[in-house]
Structure formats: structure tokens, C-alpha cells
FITORTI-458239 format. One record per residue: x, y, z of N, C-alpha, C in turn; residue in one letter. Coordinates in steps of 0.1 Angstrom, whole numbers, plus 5000, padded with zeros to 4 digits. Example, Ala and Ser with C-alpha at 12.3 -4.5 7.8 and 13.67 -1.06 7.14 Angstrom:
<recs>
513249435078512349555078513249675078A/512849785071513749895071512950005079S/
</recs>
This chain:
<recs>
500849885000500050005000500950125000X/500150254995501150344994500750455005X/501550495012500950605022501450745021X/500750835028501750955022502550985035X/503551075030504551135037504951265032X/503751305036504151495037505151545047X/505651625037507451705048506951835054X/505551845054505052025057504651985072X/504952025080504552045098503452065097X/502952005110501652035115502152225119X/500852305115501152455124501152445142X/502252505148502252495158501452525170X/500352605161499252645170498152555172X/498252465160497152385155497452225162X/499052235165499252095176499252165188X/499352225189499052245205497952245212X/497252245202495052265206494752105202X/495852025197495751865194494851855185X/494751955177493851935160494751905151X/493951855144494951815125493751925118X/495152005107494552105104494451975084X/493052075083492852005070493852015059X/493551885051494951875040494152045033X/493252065030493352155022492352295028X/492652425026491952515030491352625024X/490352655019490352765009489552885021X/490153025019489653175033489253235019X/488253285017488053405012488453384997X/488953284993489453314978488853324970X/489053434958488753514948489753524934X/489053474929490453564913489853574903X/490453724900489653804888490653834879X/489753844867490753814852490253974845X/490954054838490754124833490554084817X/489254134812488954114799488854224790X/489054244785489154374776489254544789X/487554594789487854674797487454644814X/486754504812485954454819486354384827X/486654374840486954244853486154194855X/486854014853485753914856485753844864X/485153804874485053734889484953574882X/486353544885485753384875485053294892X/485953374901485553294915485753364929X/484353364934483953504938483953454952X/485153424956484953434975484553304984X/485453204983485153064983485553035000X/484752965005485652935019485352765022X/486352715016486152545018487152475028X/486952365037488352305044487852155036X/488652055032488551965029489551875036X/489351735041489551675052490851585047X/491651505058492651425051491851295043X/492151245035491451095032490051115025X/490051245023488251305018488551305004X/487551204997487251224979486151334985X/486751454974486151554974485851624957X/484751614953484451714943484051854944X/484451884930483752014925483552024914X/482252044915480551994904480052154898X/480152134883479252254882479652294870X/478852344860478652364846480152394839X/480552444825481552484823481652664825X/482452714834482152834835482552904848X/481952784856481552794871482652874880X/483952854878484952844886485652734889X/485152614889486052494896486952474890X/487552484879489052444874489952584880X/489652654876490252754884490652764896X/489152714904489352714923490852574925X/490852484913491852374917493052424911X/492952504899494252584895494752644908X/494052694917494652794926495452694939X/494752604938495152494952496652444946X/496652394933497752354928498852474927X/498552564926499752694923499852714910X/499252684901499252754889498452804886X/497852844896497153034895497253074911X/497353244911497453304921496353324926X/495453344937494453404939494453584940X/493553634934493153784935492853844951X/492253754958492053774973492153634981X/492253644994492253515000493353425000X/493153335008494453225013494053105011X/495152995003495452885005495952825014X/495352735018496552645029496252525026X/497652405025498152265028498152225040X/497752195045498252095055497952205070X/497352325064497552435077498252555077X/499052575066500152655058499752655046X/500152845049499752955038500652895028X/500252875014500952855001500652964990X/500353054994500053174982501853224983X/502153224969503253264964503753144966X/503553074969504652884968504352884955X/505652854945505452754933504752644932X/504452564923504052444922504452344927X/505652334921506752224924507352234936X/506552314945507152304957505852284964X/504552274963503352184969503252074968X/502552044983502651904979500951834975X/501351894963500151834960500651804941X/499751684935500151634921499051624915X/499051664900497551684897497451564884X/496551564884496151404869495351544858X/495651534846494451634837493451514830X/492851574818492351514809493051434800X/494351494793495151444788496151414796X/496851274793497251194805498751244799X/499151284789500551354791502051234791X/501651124790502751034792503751044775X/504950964781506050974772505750884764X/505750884752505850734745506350694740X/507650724745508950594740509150554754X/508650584760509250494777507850424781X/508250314788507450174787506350244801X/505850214808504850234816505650284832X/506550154833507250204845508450274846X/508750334833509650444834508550584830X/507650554830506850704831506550694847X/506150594852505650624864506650634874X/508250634874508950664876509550774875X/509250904868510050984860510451074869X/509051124880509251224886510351164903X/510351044901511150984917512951024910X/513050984896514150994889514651154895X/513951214888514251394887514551404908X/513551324910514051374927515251284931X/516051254921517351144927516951044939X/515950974937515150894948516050744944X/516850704955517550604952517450464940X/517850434933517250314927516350194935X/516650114941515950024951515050084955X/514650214961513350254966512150324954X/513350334940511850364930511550234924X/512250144924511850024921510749974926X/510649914941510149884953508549984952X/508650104951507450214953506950254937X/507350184924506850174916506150054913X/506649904919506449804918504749804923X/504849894935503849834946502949914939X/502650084933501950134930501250074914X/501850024908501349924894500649834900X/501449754913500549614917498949714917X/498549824928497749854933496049954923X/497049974910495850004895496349894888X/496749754893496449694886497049654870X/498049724874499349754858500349634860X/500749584871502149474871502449404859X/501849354852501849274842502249354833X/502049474830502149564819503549654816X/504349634835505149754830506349754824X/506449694814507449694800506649744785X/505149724788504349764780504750004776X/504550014763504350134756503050174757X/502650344759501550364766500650314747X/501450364736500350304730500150204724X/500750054736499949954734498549934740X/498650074751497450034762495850114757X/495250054764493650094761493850264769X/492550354763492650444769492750434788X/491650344793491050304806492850274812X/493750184804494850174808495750284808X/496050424802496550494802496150564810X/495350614817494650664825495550634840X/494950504838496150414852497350454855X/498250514844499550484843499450604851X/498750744842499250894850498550874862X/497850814866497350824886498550784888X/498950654887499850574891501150654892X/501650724882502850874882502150954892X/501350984890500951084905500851034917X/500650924922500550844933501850874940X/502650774930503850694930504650824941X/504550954939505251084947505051074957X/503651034962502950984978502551134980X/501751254974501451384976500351384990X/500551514996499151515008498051504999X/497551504986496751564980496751534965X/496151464961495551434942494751514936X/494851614929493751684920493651664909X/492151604906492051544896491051644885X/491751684874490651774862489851714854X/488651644853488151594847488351464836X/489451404850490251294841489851194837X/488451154838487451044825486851054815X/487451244809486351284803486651264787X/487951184788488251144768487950964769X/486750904779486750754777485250764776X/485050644770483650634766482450574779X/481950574778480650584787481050444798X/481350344793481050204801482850204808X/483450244801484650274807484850364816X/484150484814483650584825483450564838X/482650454833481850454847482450324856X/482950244846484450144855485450224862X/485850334854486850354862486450444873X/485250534873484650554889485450484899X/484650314893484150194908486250224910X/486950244905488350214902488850294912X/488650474906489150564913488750554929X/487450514930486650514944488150464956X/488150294947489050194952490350234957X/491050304946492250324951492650424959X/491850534959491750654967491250574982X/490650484984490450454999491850355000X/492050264990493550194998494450315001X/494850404993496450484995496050585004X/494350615008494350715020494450865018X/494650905008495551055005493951094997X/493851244999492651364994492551364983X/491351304977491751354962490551484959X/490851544949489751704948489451644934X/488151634925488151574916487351674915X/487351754896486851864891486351794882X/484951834879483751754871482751814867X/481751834854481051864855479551724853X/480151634856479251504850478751464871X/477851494872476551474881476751354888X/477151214873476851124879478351074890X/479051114878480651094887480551094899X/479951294902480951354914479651274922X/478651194923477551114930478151024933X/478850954922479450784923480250804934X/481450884931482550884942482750924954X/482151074953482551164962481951114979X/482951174989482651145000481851325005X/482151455001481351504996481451644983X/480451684983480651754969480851904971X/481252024962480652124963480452134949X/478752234948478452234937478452404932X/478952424918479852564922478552624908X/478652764910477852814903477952964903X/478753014889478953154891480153204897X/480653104900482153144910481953114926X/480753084928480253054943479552914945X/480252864956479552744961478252764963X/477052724957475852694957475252634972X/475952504969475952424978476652334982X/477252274997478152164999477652065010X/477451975004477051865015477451735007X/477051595014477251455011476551434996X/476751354988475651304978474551304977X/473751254994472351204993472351374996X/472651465004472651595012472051684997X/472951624989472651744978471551744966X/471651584966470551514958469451544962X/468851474976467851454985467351614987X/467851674987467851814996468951934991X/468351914975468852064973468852194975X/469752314981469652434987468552514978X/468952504966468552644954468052594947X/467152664938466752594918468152544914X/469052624915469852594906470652464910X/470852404919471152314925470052174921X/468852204920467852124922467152104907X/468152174900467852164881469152104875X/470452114884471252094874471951914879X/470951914895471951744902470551654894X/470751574885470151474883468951514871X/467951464874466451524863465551534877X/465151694876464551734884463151804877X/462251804887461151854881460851974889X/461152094883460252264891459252294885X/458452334899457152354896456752504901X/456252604892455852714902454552744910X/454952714922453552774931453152874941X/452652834949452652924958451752854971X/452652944980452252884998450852915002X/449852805001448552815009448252835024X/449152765032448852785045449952775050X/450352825063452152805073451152745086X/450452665088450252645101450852525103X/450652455118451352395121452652325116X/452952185117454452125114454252035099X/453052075090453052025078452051885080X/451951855063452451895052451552005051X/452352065044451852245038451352225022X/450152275021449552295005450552394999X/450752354989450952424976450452464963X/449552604964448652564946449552564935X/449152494924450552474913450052544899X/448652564904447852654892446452574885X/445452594879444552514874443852434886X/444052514899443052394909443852284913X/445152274911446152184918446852214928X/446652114935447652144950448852064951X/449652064958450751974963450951984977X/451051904981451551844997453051875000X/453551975006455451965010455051945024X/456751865029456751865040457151965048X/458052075038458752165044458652265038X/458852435046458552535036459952615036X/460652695027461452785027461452905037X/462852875045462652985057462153115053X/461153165065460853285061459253285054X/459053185046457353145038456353175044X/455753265040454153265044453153285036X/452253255040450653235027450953345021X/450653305008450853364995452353414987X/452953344994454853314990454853264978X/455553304968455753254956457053164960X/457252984954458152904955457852864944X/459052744946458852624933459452524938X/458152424938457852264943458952204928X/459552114939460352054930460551884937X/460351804929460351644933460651584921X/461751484926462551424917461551304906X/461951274895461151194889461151044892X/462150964900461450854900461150824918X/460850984927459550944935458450964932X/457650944919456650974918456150854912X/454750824916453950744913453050764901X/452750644889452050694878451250554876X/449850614874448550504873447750554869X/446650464863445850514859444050534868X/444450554879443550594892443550634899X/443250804906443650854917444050794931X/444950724934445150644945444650714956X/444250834962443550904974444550904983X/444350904994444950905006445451055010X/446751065022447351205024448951185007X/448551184999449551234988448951344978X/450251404974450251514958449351394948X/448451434946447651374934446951474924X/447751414913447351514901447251424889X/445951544882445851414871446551474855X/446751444849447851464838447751374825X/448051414812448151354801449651294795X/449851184792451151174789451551234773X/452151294773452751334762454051294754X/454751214762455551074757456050994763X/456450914758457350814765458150724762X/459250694768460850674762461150524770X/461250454760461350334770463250304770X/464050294783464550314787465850144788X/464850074787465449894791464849874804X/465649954818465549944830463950004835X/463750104830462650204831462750264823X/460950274823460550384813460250544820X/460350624805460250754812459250824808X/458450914813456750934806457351084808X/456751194801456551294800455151374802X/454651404813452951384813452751544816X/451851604809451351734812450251764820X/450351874827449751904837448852014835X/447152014843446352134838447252274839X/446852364834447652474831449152464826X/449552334820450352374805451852284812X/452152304826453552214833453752114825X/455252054823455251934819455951864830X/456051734835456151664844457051584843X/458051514842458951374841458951274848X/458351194847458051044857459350954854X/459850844864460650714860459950624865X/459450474856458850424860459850334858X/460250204871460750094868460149994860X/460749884849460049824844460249694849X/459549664862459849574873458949474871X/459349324872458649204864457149194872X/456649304880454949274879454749424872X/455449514865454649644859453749604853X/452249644856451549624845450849784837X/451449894838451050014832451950004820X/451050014811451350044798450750144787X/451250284800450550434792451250484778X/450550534772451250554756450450694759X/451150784746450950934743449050944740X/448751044747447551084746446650994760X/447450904765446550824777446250964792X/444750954796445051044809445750934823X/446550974827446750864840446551014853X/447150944865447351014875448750974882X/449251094886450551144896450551154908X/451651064916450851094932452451104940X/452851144951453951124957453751174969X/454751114978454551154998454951294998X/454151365005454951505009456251535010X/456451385020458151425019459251375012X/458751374997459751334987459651484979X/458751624984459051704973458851844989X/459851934980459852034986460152164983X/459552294990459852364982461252494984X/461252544975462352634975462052784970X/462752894972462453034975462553024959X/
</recs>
């Protein structure tokens, strides 16, 4: 196994209170790019600590900030305002090559006239790391993605999925407090994608060390992450666990862009007691939330949002305490695993249902059928 061995001290203020200060720290940071006449906030005032041993993402459209916020942690960009810290220590003005942190890109960058284990060696070389000990700490990092067999192999004998391996494996192999990863699955095709998730998950819990993995693919930073930030405009939107951000998104924007979400605009009927609270959705429809947006009171404008496969779809008002609405399907996409219906709602909404195609389904709604929509209060909720 490979473990790290960071040469950066614990801060002395921070062992004497007997805390471990986080591998990674972001105060206040900001950096602005001048464009023509115009300054542009690519990342507007970030305050993150991220833990030792934490798969950590950062989720969020192209635009957002996150390559940038990891440009800054790595030292190949300055921040405009605000502090980095490693391990507890300030690294604004540290070079690169003097953090201890090693980054993986998109493009894996390997040599190709040197076999697999003289790439993943290159950088112990340049540090005069004795021969026996790059042997030994190259040997073990190939056993651990899984390369031993390979390393006399040329990267272009290897599959993309296998080249991939090789540059973790050069990044590992240094033993960094910290792996930052830029969107490094994003030149493999979909089933390989998503293998090498289960991959990255793996190896990042055997060797222990932080990885910061920059993404804009939903499903990734869900698969791996231990937790996410989801960035938007230059500002964290939101940061919590997977289910935290899924289950319980802060904002629309959060709650449109994690997964297939369904917003609905309405408005608050009643604040009394502890719920479920009415919501009209327009045309004589209500919804059931469990929860209202701090501050909501009758006649608050929100938007009910519940995910598409808690919802229920039949062709008979099922009754009881649920959201029940009745609706026309206007398509539907059959899927293999599930099908997906698109069903319209009085006053014009369109709806997105996931229906499992589970060996007693027996609905089989086609375009122009009326069915009905039903789900528990506390699968949908609203937001300001």
C-alpha cells in the first residue's frame, strides 16, 4: 500500500489545541481576470476546508469556477483575494513544484517511448530517489491500478482506461498530501467511464491521500465523492454528502442541474402547524410539502420540485394523504431498466416520471392516455 508522507508540519498552533488542520483550505478566495475593459469574477469568495482521506468534488457547469478554484490549490494560479493552505500553511506565492500536491488532467501526458514503469517513475528519477526505493514504490503502485503485468508495455499499446492508470499511478507513486483530479474520465467512453469511477473510488480508499476531483458529469461526482461542492457563478451553491445534495437541494439551481429534476411554480396556501403544507400549482392543483422555505408565508411565491422516480404513475387517483394530480402523457421513452413518461399538467406544466420496468409492471400508458400522479409530501419540497 502506498501511504503519504508529507514533509509540511503540523502548524504549531494547531498541535498544541491537538487538531489536524485540514489537507486542504480555501479563506475567502477570489480571482479576477481582466477582459478587455471589463473584470471578471471567475471565483467570487470561496471558503472550503476539505478533510485528510476525503474524495472530494467540485460539480458544476463549464464556466463555474472549479478548474480554476483547483488551478489555485495546485499553484498554477494566484488568487486575487484570499488564502490557500496545505496541511495548515499559507501557500500563496509557493510555486508548484514545491506543493505538495500532484495533479492527473484530461490528457494523460505520458511519454511514449518509455514503457509504463519508466513513466511512472519519471518524477522519483528527477527527485534522485535512490534506485531500490523507485523500484520497490513503483512495483507496489502498478500492483495497486492493477498494471504489474504491463510495465514493460508502451502507453500505445494500452487501452485508453489503461492509460489513464498509468498517469494516477505517476501521480500516486510521489505519495502527495493531496491528488487533484481535472476531469480525468472525460476522453473514455461511457461503460469505461463508469468502471473507472468503481476504480478511482477503490484506490483512493486503499492509499488514504485527498483527492479533489473537478467534474461537470453529476453522475461521477454522486458515484465517488465522499462530499461535493456544487459551484455556480464562482460561488458554492451548495456543499453537503451526495444524498445531502440530491435529497435536499439548497436552490433551483442546484435542484435543476443534480440529476432530472422536476420545478414546479406555486405558491404557499397555508404555514400552520408542522406540515404537510398545501401548495397551489395553478388550474385547481395542490401539492402536499413537507417543508417550507425559511421565512414562507401564505401567498409566497416558490417552486415545488420532486425528483422523477418518486413519483407514482396510474391510471386511478390512488387517494389518501398524497400530491395527486391528474395529467396526460405526452411521451414516453422506454428506457430497458425504466420507462420515462413525460405527462402534462392542467395549466400547460410538463412533468417527468421514471417508472421501473419491474417484472409485475403492469402500466402500459402510451401518448394521449390520461393517468394520474401521486407522491408522499416528503419526497417533494419547496424552494424560495
Amino acid at each position: 500500500m502506498v501511504t503519504t508522507n508529507s514533509s509540511t508540519e503540523e502548524p504549531a498552533e494547531a498541535t498544541r489545541r491537538g487538531e489536524v488542520a485540514p489537507a486542504i483550505g480555501l479563506e475567502g478566495v477570489a480571482k479576477s481576470y481582466r477582459s478587455g475593459s471589463e473584470t471578471v469574477r471567475a471565483v467570487d469568495g470561496i471558503d472550503l476546508e476539505i478533510a485528510r482521506g476525503e474524495f472530494f468534488s467540485l460539480l458544476g457547469p463549464s464556466g463555474c469556477g472549479k478548474t480554476t478554484t483547483m488551478r489555485m490549490i495546485a499553484g498554477f494560479e494566484e488568487p486575487t483575494e484570499g488564502v490557500v493552505r496545505l496541511s495548515g500553511r499559507d501557500v500563496n506565492g509557493v510555486p508548484a513544484n514545491h506543493r505538495d500536491v500532484n495533479m492527473v488532467f484530461q490528457s494523460y501526458a505520458l511519454f511514449p517511448h518509455m514503457n509504463v514503469a519508466a513513466n511512472v517513475a519519471f518524477g522519483l528519477r528527477r527527485r534522485r530517489v535512490p534506485k531500490k526505493e523507485i523500484k520497490r514504490r513503483v512495483d507496489e503502485i502498478l500492483d495497486l491500478v492493477e498494471l504489474g503485468p504491463r510495465a514493460e508495455h508502451r502507453p500505445s499499446q494500452l487501452s485508453g482506461g489503461q492509460q489513464q492508470r498509468v498517469a494516477l499511478a505517476r501521480a500516486l507513486v510521489n505519495e502527495p498530501g493531496a491528488l487533484l483530479l481535472d476531469e480525468p474520465l472525460g476522453a473514455l467512453d461511457l461503460k469505461l467511464r463508469q468502471s473507472m469511477q468503481v476504480e478511482l473510488k477503490r484506490i483512493q480508499r486503499e492509499v488514504g491521500i485527498t483527492f479533489v476531483y473537478v467534474t461537470h458529469d453529476q453522475g461521477e461526482a454522486l458515484t465517488m465523492s465522499d462530499r461535493v461542492a456544487v459551484m455556480n457563478g464562482g460561488l458554492v451553491e451548495q456543499l453537503g454528502t451526495p444524498a445531502q445534495i440530491y435529497e435536499r437541494p439548497a436552490t433551483r439551481f442546484v435542484a435543476d442541474f443534480i440529476g432530472t429534476g422536476n420545478l414546479l411554480p406555486g405558491r404557499v396556501e397555508n404555514t400552520d402547524g408542522a406540515g404537510p403544507y398545501r401548495v397551489a400549482l395553478g388550474s385547481g392543483t395542490t401539492a402536499l410539502v413537507a417543508s417550507l422555505p425559511e421565512g414562507a408565508g401564505t401567498g409566497t411565491e416558490v417552486h415545488l420540485t420532486v425528483r422523477p422516480e418518486k413519483i407514482r404513475i396510474g391510471v386511478e387517483d390512488p387517494g389518501g394523504e398524497l400530491t395527486t394530480i391528474p395529467g396526460t402523457v405526452s411521451e414516453t421513452v422506454y428506457m430497458g431498466a425504466s420507462t420515462h413518461y413525460q405527462v402534462a399538467l392542467p395549466g400547460g406544466a410538463e412533468v417527468i416520471v421514471h417508472r421501473q420496468n419491474s417484472s409485475d409492471a403492469t402500466l402500459a400508458a402510451t401518448r394521449g392516455d390520461r393517468v394520474w400522479l401521486s407522491w408522499e409530501p416528503h419526497h417533494s419540497y419547496a424552494l424560495p
